[in-house]
LOGUTOR-288000 format. One record per residue: residue number from 0; residue in three letters; x, y, z of N, C-alpha, C, CB in turn. Coordinates in nm, 4 decimals, decimal comma. Glycine has a CB too. Layout:
BEGIN
+-----+-----+----------+----------+----------+----------+----------+----------+----------+----------+----------+----------+----------+----------+
!   i !  aa !     n_c1 !     n_c2 !     n_c3 !    ca_c1 !    ca_c2 !    ca_c3 !     c_c1 !     c_c2 !     c_c3 !    cb_c1 !    cb_c2 !    cb_c3 !
+-----+-----+----------+----------+----------+----------+----------+----------+----------+----------+----------+----------+----------+----------+
! NUM ! ALA !        X !        Y !        Z !        X !        Y !        Z !        X !        Y !        Z !        X !        Y !        Z !
...
+-----+-----+----------+----------+----------+----------+----------+----------+----------+----------+----------+----------+----------+----------+
***
This chain:
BEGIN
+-----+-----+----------+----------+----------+----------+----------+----------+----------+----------+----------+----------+----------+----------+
!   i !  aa !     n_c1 !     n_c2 !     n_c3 !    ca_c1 !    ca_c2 !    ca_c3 !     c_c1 !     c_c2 !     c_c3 !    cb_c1 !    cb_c2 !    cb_c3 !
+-----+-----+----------+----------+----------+----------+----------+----------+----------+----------+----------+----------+----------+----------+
!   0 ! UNK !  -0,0304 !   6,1885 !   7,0660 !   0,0104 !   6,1152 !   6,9490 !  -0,0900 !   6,1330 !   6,8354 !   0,0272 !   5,9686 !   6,9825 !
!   1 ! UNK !  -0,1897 !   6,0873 !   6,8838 !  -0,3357 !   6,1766 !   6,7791 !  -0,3021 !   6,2833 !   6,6854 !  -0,4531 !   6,2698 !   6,8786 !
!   2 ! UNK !  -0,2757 !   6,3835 !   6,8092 !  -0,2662 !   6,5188 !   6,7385 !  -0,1255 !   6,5357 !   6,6320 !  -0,2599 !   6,6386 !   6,8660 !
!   3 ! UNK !  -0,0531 !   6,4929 !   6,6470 !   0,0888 !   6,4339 !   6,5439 !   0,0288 !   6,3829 !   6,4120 !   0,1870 !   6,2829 !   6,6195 !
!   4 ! UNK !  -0,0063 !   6,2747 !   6,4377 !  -0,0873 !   6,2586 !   6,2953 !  -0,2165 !   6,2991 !   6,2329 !  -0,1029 !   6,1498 !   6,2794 !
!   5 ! UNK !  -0,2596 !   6,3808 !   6,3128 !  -0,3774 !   6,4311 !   6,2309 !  -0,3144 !   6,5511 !   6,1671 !  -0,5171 !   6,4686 !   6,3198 !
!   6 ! UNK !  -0,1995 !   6,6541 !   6,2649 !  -0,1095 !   6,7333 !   6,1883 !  -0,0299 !   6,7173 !   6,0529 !  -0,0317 !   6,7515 !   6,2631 !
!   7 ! UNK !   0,0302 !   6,5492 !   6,0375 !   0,0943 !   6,5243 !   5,9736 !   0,0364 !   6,4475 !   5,8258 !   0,1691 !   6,4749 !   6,0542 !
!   8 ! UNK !  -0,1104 !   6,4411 !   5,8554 !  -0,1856 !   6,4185 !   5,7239 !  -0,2407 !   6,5351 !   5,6705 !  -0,2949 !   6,3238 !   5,7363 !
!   9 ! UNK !  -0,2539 !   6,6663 !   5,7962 !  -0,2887 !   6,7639 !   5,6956 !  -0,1727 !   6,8269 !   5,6581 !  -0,3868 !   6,8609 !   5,7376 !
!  10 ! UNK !  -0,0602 !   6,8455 !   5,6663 !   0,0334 !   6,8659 !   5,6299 !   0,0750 !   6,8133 !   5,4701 !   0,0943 !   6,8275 !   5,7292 !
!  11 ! UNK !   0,0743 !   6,6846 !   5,4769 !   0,0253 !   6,6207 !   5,3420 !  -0,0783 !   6,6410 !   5,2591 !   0,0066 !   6,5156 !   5,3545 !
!  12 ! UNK !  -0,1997 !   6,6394 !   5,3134 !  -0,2838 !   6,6997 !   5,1852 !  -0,2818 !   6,8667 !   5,1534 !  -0,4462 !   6,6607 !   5,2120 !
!  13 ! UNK !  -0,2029 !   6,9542 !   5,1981 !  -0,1464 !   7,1104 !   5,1917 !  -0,0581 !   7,0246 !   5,0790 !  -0,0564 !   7,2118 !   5,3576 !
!  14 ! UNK !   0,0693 !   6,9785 !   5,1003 !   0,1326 !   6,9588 !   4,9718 !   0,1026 !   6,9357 !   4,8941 !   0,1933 !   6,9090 !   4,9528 !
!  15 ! UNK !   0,0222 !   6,8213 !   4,8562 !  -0,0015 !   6,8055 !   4,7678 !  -0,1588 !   6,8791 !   4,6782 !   0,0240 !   6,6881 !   4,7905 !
!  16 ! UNK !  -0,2022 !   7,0035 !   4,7562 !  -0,2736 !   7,0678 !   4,7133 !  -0,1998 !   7,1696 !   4,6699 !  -0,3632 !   7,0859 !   4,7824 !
!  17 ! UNK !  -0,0611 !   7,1737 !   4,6880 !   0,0121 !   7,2830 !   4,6272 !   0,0187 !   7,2931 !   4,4932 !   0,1319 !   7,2847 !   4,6650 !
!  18 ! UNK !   0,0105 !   7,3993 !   4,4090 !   0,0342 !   7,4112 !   4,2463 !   0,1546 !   7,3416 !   4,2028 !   0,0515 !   7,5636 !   4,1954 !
!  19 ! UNK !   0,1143 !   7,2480 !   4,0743 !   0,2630 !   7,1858 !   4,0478 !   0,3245 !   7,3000 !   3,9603 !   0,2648 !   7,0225 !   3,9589 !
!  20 ! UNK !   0,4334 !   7,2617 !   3,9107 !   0,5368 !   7,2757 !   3,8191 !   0,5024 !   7,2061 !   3,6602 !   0,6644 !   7,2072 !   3,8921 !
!  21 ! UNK !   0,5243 !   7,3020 !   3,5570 !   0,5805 !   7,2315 !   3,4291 !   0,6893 !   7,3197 !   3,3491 !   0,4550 !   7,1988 !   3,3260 !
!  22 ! UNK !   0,7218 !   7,3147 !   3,2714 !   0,8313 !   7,3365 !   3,2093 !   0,8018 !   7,4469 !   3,0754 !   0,8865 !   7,1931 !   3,1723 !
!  23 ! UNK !   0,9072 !   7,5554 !   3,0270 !   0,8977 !   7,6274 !   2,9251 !   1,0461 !   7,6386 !   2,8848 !   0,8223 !   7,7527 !   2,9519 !
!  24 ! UNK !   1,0150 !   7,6738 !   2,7482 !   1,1789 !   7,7258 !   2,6969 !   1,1323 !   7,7872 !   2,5601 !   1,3203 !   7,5776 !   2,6690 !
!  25 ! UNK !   1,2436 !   7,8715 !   2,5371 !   1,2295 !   8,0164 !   2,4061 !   1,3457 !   8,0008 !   2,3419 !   1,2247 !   8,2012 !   2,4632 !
!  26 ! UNK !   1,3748 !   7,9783 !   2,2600 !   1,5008 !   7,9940 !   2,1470 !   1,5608 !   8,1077 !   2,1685 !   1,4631 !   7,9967 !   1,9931 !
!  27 ! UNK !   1,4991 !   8,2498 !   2,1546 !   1,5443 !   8,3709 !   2,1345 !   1,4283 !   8,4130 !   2,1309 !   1,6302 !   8,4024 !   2,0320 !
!  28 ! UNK !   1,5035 !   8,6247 !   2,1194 !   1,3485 !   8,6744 !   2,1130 !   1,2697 !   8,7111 !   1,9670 !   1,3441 !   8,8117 !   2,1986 !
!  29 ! UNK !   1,2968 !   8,6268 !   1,8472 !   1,2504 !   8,6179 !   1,7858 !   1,2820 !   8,7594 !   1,6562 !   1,1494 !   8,5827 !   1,8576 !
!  30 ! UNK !   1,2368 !   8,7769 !   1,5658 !   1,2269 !   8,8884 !   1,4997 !   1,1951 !   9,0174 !   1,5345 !   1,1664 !   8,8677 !   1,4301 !
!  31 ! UNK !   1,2611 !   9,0401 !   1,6268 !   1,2181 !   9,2083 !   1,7193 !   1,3106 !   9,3445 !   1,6931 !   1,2429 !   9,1868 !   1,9108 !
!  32 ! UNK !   1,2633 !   9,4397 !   1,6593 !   1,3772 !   9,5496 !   1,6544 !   1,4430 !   9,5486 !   1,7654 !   1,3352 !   9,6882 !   1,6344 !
!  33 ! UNK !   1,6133 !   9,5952 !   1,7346 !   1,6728 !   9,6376 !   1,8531 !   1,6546 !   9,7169 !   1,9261 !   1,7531 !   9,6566 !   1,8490 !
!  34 ! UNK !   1,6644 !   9,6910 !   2,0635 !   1,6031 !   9,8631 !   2,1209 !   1,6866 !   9,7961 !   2,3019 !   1,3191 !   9,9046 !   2,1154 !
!  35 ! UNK !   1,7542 !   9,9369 !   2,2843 !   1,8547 !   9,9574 !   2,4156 !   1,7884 !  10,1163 !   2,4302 !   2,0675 !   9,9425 !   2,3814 !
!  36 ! UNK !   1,7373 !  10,1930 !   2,4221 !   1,6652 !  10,3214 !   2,4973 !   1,6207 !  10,3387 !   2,5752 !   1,5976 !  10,3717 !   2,4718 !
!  37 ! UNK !   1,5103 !  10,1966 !   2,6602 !   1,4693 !  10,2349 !   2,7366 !   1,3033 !  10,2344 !   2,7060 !   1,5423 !  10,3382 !   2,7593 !
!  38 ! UNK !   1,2880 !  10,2465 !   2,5691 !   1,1059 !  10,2840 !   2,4922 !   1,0737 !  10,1497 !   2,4474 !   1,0898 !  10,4111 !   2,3233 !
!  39 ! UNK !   1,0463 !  10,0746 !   2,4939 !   1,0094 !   9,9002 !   2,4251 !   0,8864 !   9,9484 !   2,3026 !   0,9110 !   9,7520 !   2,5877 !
!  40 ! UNK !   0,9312 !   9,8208 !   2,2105 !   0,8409 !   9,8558 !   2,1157 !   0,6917 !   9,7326 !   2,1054 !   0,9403 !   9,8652 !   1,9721 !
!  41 ! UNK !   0,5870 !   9,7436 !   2,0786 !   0,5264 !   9,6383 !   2,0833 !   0,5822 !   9,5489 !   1,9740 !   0,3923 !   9,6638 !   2,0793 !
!  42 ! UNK !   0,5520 !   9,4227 !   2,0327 !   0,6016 !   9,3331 !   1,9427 !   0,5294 !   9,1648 !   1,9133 !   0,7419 !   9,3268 !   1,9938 !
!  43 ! UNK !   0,5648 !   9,1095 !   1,8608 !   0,4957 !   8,9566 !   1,8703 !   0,5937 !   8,9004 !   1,9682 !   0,4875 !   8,8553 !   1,7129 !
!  44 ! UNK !   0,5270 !   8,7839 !   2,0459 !   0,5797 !   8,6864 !   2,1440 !   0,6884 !   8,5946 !   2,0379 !   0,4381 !   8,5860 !   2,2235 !
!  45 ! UNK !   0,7727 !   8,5425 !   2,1548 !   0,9007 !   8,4707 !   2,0779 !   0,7819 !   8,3277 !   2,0848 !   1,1046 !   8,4591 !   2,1868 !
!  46 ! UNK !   0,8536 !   8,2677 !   2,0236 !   0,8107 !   8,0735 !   2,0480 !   0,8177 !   8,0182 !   2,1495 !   0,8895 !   7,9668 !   1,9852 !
!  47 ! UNK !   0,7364 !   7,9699 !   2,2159 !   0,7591 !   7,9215 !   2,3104 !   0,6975 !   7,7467 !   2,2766 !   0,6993 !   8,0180 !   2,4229 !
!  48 ! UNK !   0,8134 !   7,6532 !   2,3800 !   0,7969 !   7,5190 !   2,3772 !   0,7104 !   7,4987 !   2,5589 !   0,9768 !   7,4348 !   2,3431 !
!  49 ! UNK !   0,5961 !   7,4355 !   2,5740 !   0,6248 !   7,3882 !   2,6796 !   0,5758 !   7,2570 !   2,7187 !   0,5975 !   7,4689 !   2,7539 !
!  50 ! UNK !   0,6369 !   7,1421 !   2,8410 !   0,6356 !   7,0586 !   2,8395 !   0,5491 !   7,0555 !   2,9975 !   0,7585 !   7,0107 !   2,7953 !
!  51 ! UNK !   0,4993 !   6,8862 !   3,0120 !   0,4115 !   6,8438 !   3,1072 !   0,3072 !   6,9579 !   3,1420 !   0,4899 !   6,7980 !   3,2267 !
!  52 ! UNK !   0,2603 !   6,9816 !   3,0630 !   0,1432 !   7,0984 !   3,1047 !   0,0058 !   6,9830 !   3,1452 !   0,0953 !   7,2328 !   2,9340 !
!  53 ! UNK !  -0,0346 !   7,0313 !   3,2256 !  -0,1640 !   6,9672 !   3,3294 !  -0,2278 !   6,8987 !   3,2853 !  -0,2608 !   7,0397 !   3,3844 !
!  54 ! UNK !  -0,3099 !   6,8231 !   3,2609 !  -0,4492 !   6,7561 !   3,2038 !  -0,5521 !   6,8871 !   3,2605 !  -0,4941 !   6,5669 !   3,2872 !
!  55 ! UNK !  -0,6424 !   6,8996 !   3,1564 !  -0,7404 !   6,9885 !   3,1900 !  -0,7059 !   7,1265 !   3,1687 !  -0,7766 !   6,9697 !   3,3173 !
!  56 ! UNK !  -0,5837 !   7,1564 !   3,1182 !  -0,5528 !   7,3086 !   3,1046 !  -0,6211 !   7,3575 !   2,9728 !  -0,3852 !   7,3395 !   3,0987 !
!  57 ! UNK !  -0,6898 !   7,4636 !   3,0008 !  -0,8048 !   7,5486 !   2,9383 !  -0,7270 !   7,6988 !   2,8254 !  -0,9111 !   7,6196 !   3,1029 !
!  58 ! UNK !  -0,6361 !   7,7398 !   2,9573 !  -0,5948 !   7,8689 !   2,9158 !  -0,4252 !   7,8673 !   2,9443 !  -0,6842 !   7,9910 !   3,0050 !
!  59 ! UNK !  -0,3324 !   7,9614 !   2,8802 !  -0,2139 !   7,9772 !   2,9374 !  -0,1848 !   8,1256 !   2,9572 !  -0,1146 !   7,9099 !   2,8592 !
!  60 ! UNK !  -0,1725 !   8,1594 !   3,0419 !  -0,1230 !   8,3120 !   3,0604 !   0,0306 !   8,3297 !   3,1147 !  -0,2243 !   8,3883 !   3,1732 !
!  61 ! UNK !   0,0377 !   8,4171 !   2,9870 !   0,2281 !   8,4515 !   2,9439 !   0,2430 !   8,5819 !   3,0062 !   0,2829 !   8,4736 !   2,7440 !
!  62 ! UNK !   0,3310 !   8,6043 !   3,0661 !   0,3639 !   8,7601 !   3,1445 !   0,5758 !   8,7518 !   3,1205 !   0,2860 !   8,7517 !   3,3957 !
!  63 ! UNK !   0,5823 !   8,8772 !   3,0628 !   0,7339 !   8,8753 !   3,1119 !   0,7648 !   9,0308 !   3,2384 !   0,8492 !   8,8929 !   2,9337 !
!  64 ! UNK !   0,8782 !   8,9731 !   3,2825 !   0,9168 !   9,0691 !   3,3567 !   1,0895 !   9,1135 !   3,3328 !   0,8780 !   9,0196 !   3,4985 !
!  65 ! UNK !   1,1085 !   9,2361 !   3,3889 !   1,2238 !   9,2589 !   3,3693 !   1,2940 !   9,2274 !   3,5142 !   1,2358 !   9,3941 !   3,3103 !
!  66 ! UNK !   1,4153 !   9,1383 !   3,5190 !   1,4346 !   9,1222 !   3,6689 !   1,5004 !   9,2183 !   3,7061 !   1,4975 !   9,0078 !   3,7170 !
!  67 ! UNK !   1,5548 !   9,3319 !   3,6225 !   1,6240 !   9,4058 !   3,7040 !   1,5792 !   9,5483 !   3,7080 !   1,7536 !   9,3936 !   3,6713 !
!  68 ! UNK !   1,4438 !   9,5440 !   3,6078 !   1,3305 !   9,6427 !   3,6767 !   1,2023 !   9,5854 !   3,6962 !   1,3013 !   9,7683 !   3,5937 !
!  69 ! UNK !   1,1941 !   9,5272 !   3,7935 !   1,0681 !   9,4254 !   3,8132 !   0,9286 !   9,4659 !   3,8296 !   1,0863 !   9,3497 !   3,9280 !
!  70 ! UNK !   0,8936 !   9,6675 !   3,8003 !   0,7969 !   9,6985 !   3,8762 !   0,7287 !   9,7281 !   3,7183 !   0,8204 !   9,8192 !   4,0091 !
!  71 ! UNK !   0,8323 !   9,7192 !   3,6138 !   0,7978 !   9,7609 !   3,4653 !   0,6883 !   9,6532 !   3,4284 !   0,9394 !   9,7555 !   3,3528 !
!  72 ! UNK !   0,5772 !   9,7037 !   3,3717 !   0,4968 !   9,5973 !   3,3666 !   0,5266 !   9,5628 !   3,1750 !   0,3173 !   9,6463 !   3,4327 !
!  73 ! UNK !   0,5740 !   9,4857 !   3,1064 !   0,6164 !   9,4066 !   2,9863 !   0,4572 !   9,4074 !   2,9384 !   0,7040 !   9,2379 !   3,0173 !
!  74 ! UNK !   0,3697 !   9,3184 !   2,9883 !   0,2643 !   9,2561 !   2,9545 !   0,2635 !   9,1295 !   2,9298 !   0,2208 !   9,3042 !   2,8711 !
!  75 ! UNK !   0,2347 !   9,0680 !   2,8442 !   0,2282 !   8,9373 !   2,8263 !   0,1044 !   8,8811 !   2,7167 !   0,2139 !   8,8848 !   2,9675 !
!  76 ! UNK !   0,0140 !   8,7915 !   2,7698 !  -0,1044 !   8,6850 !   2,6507 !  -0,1525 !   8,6222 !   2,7014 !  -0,0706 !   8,5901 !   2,5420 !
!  77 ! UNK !  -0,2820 !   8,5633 !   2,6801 !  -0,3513 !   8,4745 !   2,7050 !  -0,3770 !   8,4175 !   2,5929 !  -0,4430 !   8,5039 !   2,7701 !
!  78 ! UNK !  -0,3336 !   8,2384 !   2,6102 !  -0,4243 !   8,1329 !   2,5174 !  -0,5109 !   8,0629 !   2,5319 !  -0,3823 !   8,0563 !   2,4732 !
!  79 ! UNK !  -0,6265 !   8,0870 !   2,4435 !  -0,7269 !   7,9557 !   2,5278 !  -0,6733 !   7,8235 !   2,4305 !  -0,9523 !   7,9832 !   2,5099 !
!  80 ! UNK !  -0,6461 !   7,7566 !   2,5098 !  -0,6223 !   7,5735 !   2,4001 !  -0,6952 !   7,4647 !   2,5619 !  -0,3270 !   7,5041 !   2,3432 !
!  81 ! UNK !  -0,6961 !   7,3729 !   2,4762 !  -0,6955 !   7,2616 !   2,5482 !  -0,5827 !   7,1334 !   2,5443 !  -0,8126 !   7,2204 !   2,5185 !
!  82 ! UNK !  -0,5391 !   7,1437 !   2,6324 !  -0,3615 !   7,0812 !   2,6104 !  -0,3680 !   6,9968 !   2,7510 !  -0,1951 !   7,2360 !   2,6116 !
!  83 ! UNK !  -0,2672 !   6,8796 !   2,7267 !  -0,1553 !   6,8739 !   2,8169 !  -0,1014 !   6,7578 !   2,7874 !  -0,1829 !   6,8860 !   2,9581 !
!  84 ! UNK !   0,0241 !   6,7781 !   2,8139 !   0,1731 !   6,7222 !   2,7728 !   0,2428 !   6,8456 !   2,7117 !   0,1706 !   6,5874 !   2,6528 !
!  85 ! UNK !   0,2495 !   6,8703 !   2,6163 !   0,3636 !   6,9193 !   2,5425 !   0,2480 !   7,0156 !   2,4593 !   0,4733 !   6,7900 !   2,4485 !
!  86 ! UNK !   0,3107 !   7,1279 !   2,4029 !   0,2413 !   7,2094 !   2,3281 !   0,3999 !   7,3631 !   2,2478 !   0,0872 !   7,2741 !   2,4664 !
!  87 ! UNK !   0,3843 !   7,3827 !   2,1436 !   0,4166 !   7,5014 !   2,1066 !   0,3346 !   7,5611 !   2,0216 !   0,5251 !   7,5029 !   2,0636 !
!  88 ! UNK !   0,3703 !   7,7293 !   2,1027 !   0,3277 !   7,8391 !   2,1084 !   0,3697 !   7,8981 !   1,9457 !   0,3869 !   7,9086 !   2,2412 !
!  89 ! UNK !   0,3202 !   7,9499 !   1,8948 !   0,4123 !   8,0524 !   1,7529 !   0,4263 !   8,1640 !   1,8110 !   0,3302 !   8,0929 !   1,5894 !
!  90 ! UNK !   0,5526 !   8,1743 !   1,7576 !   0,5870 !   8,3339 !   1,7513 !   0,4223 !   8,4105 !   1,7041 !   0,7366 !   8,3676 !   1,6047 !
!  91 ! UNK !   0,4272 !   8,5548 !   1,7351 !   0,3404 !   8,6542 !   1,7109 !   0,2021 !   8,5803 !   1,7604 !   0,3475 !   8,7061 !   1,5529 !
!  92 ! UNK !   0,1919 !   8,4954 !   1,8514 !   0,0123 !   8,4777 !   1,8605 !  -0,0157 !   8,5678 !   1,9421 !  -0,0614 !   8,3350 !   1,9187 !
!  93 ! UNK !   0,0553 !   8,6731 !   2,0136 !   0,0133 !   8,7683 !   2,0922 !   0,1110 !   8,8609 !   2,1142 !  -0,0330 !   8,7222 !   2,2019 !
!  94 ! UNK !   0,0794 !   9,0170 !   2,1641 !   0,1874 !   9,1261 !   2,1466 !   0,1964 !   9,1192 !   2,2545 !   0,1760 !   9,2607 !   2,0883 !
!  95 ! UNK !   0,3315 !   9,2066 !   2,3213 !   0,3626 !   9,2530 !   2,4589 !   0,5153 !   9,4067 !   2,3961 !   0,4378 !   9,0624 !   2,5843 !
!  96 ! UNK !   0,4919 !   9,4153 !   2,5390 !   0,6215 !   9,5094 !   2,5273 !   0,7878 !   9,4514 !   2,5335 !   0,6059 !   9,6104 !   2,6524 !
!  97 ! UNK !   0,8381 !   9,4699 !   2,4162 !   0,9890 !   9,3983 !   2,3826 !   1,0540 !   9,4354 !   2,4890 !   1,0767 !   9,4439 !   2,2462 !
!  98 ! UNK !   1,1679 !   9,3421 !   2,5272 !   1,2810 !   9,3677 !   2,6246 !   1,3629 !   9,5259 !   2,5619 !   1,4002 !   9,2089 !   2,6216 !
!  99 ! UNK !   1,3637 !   9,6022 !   2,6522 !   1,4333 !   9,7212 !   2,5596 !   1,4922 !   9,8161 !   2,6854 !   1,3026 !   9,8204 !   2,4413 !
! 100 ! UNK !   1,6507 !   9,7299 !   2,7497 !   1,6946 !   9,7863 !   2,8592 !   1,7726 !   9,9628 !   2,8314 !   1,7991 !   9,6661 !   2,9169 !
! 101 ! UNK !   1,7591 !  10,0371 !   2,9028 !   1,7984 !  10,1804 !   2,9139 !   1,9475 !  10,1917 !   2,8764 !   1,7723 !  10,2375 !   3,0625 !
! 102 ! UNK !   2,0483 !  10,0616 !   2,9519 !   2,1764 !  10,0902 !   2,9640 !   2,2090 !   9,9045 !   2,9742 !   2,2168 !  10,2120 !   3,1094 !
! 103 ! UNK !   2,3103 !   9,8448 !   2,9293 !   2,3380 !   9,7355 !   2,9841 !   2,2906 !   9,6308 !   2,9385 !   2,3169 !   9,7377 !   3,0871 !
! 104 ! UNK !   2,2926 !   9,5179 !   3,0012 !   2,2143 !   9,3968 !   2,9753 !   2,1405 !   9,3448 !   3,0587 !   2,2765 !   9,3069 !   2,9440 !
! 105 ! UNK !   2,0036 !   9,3098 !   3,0358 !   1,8698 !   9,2855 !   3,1832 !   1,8536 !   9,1561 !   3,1397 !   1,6852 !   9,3894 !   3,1919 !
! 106 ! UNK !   1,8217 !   9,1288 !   3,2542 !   1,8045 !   8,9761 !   3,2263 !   1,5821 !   8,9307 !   3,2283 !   1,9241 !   8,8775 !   3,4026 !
! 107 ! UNK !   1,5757 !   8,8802 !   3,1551 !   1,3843 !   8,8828 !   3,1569 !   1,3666 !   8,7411 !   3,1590 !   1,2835 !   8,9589 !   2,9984 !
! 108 ! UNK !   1,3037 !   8,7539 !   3,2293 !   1,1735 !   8,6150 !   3,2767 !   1,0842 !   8,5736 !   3,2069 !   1,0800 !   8,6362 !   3,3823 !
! 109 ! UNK !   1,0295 !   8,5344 !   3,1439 !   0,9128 !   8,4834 !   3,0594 !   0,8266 !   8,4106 !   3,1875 !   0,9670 !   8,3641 !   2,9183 !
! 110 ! UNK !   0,7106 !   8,3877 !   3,2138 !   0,6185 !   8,3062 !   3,3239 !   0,4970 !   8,2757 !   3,2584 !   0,5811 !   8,3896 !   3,4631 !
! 111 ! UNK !   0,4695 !   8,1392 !   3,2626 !   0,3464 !   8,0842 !   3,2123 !   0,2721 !   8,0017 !   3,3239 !   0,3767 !   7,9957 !   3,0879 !
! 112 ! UNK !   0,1309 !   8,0449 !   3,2861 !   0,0885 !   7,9850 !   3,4004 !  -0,0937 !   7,9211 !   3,3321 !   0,0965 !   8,1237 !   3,5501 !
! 113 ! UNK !  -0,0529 !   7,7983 !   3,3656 !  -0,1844 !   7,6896 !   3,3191 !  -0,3063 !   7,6948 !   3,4080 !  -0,1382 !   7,5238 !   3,3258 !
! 114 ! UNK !  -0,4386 !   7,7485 !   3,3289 !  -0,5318 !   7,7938 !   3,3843 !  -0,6478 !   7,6688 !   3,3321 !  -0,5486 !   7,9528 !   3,3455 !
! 115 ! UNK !  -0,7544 !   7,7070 !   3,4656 !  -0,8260 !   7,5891 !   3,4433 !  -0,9776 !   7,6855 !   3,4944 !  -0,7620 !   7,4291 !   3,5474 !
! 116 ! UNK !  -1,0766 !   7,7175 !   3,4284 !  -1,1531 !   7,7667 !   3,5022 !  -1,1194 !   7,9300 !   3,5973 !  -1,1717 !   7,6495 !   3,5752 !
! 117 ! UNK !  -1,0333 !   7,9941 !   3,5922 !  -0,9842 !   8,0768 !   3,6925 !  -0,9057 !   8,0440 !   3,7490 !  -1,0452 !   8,1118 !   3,7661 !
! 118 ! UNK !  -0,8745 !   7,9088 !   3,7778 !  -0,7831 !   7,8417 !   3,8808 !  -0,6371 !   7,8186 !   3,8119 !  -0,8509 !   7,6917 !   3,9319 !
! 119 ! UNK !  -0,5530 !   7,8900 !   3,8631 !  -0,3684 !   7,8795 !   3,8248 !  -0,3688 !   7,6779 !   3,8386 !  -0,2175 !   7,9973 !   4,0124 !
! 120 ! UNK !  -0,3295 !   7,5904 !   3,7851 !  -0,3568 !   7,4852 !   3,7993 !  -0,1758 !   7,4770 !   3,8402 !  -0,4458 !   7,4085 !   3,6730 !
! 121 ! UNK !  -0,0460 !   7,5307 !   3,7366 !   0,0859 !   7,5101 !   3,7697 !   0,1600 !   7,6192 !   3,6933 !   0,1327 !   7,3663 !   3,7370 !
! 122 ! UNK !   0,2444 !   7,6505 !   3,7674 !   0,3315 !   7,7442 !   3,6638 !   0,4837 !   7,7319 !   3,6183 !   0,3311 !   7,8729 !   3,7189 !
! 123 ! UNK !   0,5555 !   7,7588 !   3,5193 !   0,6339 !   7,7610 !   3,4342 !   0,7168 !   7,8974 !   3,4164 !   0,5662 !   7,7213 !   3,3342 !
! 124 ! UNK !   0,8410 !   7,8901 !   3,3994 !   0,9706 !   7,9857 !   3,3962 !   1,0786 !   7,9953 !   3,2901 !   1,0448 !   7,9566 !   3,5045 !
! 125 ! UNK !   1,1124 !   8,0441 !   3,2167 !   1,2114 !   8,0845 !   3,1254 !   1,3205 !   8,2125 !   3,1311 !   1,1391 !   8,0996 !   3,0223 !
! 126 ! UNK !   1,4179 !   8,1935 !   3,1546 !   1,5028 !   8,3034 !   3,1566 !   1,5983 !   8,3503 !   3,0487 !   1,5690 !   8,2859 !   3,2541 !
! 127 ! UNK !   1,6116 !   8,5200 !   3,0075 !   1,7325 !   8,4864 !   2,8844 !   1,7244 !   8,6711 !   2,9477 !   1,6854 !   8,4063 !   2,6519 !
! 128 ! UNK !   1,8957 !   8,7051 !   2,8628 !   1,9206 !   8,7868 !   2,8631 !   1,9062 !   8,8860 !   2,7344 !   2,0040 !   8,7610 !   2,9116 !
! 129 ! UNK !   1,8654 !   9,0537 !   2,7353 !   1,8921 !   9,1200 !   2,6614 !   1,9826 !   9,2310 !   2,6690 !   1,8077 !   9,1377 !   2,6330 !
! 130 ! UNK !   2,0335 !   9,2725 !   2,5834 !   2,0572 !   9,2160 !   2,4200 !   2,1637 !   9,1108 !   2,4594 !   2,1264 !   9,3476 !   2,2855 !
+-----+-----+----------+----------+----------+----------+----------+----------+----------+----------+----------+----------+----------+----------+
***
């Protein structure tokens, strides 16, 4: 019986040592040339809103991906601020490579992730399609 609950409190402090969750969202992708070729162009970051961000968050690091070529590396940004609750991002505070699918419509991920020291503190998700 011991061993049950000594399992079942570390079990509990694993959860709740797990990274939380907060929230992002993007209007659109902002003022970007069109581009269906396949050649992304560099560009400025869209706006981003995000909400319940950590107490203590230092840095935010922005990465997009393409989900339906996921090995393409986009790039992304780093911000240093000191935030939490709510914060927006401006358009252009940092470049990456524009969504710019070969054929079709891809769907891209935006991922933010609240840094504290080195330490991922929680991360954040946005999805939209291009074009």
């Amino acid at each position: 019986m011991k061993t049950l609950a000594i399992l079942a409190a570390s079990a509990s402090l694993s959860a709740s040592a797990a990274m939380a969750d907060f929230s992002m969202s993007f209007s659109g992708w902002g003022n970007i040339p069109s581009c269906t070729n396949g050649s992304p162009n560099t560009v400025g970051n869209p706006a981003f809103t995000l909400n319940d961000v950590p107490p203590g968050t230092t840095q935010i690091e922005f990465r997009l991906k393409d989900l339906d070529v996921p090995n393409y590396n986009h790039g992304g940004g780093k911000m240093k601020l000191q935030v939490n609750g709510s914060v927006k991002i401006p358009a252009g505070s940092f470049k990456y490579k524009s969504p710019c699918p070969p054929s079709g419509r891809h769907t891209y991920e935006w991922t933010a992730t609240a840094m504290k020291g080195g330490k991922a503190l929680a991360k954040a998700s946005a999805r939209k399609q291009y074009p």
